[in-house]
C-alpha positions as CSV (number, residue, x, y, z in Angstrom):
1,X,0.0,0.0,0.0
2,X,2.9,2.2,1.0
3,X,4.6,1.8,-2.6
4,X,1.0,2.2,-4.5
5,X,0.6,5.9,-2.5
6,X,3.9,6.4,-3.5
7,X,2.9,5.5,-7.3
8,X,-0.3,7.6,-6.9
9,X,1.6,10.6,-5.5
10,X,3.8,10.6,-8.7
11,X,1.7,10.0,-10.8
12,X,-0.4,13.6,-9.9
13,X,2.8,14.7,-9.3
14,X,4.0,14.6,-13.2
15,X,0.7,15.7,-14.2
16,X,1.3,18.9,-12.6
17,X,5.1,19.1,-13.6
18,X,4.6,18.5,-17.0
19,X,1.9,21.4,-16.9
20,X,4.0,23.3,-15.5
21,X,6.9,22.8,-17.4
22,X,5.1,23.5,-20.9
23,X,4.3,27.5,-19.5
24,X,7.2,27.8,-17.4
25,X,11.1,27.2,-17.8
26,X,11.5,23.6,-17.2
27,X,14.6,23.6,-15.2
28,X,13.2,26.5,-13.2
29,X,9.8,24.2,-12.3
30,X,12.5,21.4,-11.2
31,X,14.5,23.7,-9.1
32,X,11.2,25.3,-7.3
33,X,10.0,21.4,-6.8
34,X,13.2,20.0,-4.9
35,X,13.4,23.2,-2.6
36,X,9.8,23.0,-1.8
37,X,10.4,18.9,-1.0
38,X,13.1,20.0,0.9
39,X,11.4,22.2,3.2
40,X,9.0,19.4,3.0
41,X,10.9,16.6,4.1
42,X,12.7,18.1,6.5
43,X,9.4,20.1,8.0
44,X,8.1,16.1,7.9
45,X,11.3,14.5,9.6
46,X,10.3,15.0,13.4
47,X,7.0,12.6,12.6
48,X,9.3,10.0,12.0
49,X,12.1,10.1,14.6
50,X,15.2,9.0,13.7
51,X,16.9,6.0,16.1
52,X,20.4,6.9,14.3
53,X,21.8,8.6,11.4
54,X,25.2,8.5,10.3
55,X,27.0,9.4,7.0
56,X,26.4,6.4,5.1
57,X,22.6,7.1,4.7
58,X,23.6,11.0,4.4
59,X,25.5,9.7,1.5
60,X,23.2,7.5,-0.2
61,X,20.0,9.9,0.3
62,X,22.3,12.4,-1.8
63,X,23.3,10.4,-4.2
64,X,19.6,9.5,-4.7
65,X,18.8,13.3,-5.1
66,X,21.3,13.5,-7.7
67,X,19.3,10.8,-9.4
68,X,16.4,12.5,-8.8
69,X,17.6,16.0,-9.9
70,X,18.5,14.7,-13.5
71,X,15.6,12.2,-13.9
72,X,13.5,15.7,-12.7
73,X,14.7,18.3,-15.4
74,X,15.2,15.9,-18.3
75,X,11.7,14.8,-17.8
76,X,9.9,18.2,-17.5
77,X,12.5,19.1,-20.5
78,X,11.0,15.9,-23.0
79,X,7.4,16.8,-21.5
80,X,7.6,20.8,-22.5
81,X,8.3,19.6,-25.8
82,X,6.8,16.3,-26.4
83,X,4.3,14.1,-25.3
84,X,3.5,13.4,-21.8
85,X,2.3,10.4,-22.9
86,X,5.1,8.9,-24.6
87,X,8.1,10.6,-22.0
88,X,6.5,9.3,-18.7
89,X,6.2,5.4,-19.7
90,X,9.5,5.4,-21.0
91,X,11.0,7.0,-17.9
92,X,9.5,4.3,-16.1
93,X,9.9,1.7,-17.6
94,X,13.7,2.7,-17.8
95,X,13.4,3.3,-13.9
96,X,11.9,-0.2,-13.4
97,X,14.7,-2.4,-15.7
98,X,17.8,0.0,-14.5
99,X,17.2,-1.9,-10.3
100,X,16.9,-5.1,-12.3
101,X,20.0,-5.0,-14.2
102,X,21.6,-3.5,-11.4
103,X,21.0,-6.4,-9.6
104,X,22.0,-8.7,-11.7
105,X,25.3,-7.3,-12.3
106,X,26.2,-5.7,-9.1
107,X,24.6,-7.2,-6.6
108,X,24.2,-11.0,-7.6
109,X,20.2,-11.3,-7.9
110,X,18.9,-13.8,-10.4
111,X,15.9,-12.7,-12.0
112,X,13.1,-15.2,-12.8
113,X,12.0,-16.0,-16.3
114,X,8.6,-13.2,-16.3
115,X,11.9,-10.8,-15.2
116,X,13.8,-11.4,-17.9
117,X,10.5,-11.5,-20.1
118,X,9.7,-8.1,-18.9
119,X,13.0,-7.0,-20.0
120,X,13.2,-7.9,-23.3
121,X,9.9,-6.5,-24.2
122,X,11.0,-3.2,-22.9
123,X,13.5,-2.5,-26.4
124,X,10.9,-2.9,-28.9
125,X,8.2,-1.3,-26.6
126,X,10.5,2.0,-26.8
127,X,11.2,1.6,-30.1
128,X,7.3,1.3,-31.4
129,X,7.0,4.5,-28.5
130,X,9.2,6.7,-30.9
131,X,7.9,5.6,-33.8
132,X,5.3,8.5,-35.1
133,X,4.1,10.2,-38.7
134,X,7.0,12.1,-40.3
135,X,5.8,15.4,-39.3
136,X,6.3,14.8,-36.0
137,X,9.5,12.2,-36.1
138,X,11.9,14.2,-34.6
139,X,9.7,15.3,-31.4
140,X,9.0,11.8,-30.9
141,X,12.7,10.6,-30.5
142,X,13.6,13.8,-28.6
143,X,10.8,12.6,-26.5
144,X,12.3,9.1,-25.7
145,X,15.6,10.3,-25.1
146,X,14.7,12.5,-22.9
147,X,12.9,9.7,-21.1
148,X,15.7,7.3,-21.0
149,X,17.7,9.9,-19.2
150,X,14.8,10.6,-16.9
151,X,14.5,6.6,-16.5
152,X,18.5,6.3,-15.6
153,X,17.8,9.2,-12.7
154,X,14.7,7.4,-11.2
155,X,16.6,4.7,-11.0
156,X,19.3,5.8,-9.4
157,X,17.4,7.7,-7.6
158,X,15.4,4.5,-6.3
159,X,18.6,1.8,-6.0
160,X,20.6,4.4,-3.6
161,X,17.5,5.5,-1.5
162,X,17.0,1.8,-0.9
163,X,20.1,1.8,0.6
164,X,20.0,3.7,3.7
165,X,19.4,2.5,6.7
166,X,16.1,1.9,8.7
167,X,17.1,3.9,11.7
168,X,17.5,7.1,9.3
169,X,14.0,8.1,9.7
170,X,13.5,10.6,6.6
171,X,16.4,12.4,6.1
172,X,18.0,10.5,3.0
173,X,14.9,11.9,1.2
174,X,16.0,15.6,2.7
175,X,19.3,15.1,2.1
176,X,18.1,14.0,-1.9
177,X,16.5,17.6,-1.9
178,X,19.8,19.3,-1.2
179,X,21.7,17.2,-3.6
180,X,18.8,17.7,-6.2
181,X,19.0,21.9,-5.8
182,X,22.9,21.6,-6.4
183,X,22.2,19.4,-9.3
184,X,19.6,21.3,-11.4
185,X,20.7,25.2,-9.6
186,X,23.7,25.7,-11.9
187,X,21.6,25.2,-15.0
188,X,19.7,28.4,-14.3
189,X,23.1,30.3,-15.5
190,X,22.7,28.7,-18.7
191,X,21.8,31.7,-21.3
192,X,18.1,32.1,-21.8
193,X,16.6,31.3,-18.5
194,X,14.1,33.2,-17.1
195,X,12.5,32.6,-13.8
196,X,8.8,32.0,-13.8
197,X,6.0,34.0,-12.6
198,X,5.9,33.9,-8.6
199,X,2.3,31.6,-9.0
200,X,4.4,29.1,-11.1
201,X,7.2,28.5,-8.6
202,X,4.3,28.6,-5.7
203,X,2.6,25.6,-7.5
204,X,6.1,24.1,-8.4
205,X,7.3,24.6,-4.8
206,X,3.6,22.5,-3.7
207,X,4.7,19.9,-6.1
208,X,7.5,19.2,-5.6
209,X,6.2,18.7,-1.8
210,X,3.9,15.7,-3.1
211,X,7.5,14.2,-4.7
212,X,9.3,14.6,-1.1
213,X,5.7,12.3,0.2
214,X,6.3,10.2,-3.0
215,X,9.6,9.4,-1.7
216,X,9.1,9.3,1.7
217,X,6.2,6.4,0.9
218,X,8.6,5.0,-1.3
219,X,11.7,4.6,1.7
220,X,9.0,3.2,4.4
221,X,7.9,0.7,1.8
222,X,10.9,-0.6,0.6
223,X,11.9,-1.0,4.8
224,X,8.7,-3.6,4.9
225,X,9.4,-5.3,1.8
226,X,12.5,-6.0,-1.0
227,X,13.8,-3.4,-3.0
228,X,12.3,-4.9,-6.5
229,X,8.6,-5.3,-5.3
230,X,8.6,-1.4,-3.9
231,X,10.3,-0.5,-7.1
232,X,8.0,-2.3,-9.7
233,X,4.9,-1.0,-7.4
234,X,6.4,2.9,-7.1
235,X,6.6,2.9,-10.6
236,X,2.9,2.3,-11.6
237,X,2.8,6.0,-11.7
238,X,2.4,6.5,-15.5
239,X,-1.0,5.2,-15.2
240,X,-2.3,8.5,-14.0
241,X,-0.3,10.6,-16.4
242,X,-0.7,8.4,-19.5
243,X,-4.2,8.2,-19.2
244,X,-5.0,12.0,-18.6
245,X,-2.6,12.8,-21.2
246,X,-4.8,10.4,-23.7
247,X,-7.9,11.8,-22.8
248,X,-8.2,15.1,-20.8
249,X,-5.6,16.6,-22.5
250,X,-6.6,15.0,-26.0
251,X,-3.0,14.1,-26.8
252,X,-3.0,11.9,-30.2
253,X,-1.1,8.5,-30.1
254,X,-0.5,6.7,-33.3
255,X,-1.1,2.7,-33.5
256,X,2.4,2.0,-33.3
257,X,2.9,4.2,-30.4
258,X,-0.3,3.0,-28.7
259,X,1.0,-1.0,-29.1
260,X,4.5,0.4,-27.2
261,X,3.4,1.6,-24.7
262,X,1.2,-1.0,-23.8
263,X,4.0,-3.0,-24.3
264,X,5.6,-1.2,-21.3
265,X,2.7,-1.6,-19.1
266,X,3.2,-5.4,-20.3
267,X,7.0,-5.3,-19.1
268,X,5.9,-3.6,-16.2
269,X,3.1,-6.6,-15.2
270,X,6.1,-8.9,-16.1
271,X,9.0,-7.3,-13.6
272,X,5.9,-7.0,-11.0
273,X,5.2,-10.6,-11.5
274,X,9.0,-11.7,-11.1
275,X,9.0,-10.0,-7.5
């Protein structure tokens, strides 16, 4: 339950980020949403008292917000000019095969037959994702890079949180949001930037909020169960946003497009089915 909120709580939460992002400078929305989740989480920590924090867990809730900070502006960036609902499933599903692999390779898991299944269908569910009418080609594969980078963050950003320790209470997630601000800050020196209008950061600085909760459901979660079953469960979130994008937001998906990304929610099914 704790790692479906946490999918829920995303899910709204790119809604509103990718709105955000296509009326305001995307790196700008980012950079409003980890400061607000940092006054957030660390406005949150005292309901969850900490039994004993040391560096480690410092270190790995940072490293996680670096992962978070890069998923965060490469996704608002594919979303302000692409499809929400071709840059979100890709992310995840990117964000659900990157802890698989990981384990594999670094930390010695052997994935079940549905796991590797799930895997494999992931390469030609991203490449029927890009695949759009000619007029719109080249949005489309800006689209899915952007979401592979996005994916690569969330799941950094999801292996390292997994990794600090029970008695940290909540601060690797705070400790996330400072390493998230020093990620995505220096890109507001880029030429060009303009900082939105004080309404847009208000609403960014809420959102980002609902990420910091995201997390935090995502961290209490993965302490009451493994790491791969709060990961494949967190990252159900693209149901909200595919589904408004399709339909509130009228965005037009082509047949190809339409059969990838269900072939993501397959892989998705598959990985969950594995854990």
């Amino acid at each position: 339950m704790l790692a479906l909120a946490s999918a829920l709580a995303y899910g709204v939460c790119d809604v509103a980020g990718g709105l955000l992002s296509r009326r305001a400078d995307f790196a700008a929305v980012a950079l409003a949403g980890q400061a607000g989740g940092l006054v957030c989480a660390v406005a949150a920590a005292p309901l969850l008292p900490a039994t004993g924090v040391d560096a480690s867990d410092l270190g790995w809730g940072a490293v996680s917000g670096a992962g978070t900070g890069l998923a965060m502006v490469f996704l608002y960036r594919g979303i302000s000019r692409g499809d929400m609902s071709v840059v979100v499933p890709v992310s995840a599903v990117g964000g659900v095969a990157l802890p698989v692999v990981a384990g594999v390779v670094l930390l010695g898991d052997r994935p079940s037959a549905p796991a590797w299944a799930g895997i494999a269908v992931v390469l030609p569910a991203l490449w029927l994702v890009s695949r759009s009418g000619s007029d719109e080609q080249g949005r489309t594969r800006a689209a899915v890079l952007n979401g592979l980078v996005a994916g690569a963050g969330i799941g950094v950003q999801y292996l390292a949180l997994a990794q600090a320790g029970d008695g940290a209470g909540i601060w690797p997630v705070a400790a996330g949001r400072v390493a998230a601000v020093l990620v995505i800050a220096p890109m507001m020196g880029a030429p060009g930037r303009r900082l939105p209008s004080a309404a847009a950061l208000g609403w960014s600085a809420a959102n980002g909020g609902l990420a910091a909760a995201a997390l935090v459901c995502y961290l209490l979660a993965v302490r009451e169960q493994i790491v791969v079953i709060a990961v494949v469960l967190s990252s159900l979130y693209p149901v909200v946003p595919v589904l408004l994008g399709v339909t509130a937001l009228r965005e037009r998906l082509s047949a190809a497009q339409a059969a990838g990304l269900a072939g993501a929610g397959v892989s998705v099914v598959l990985l969950t089915a594995a854990a």
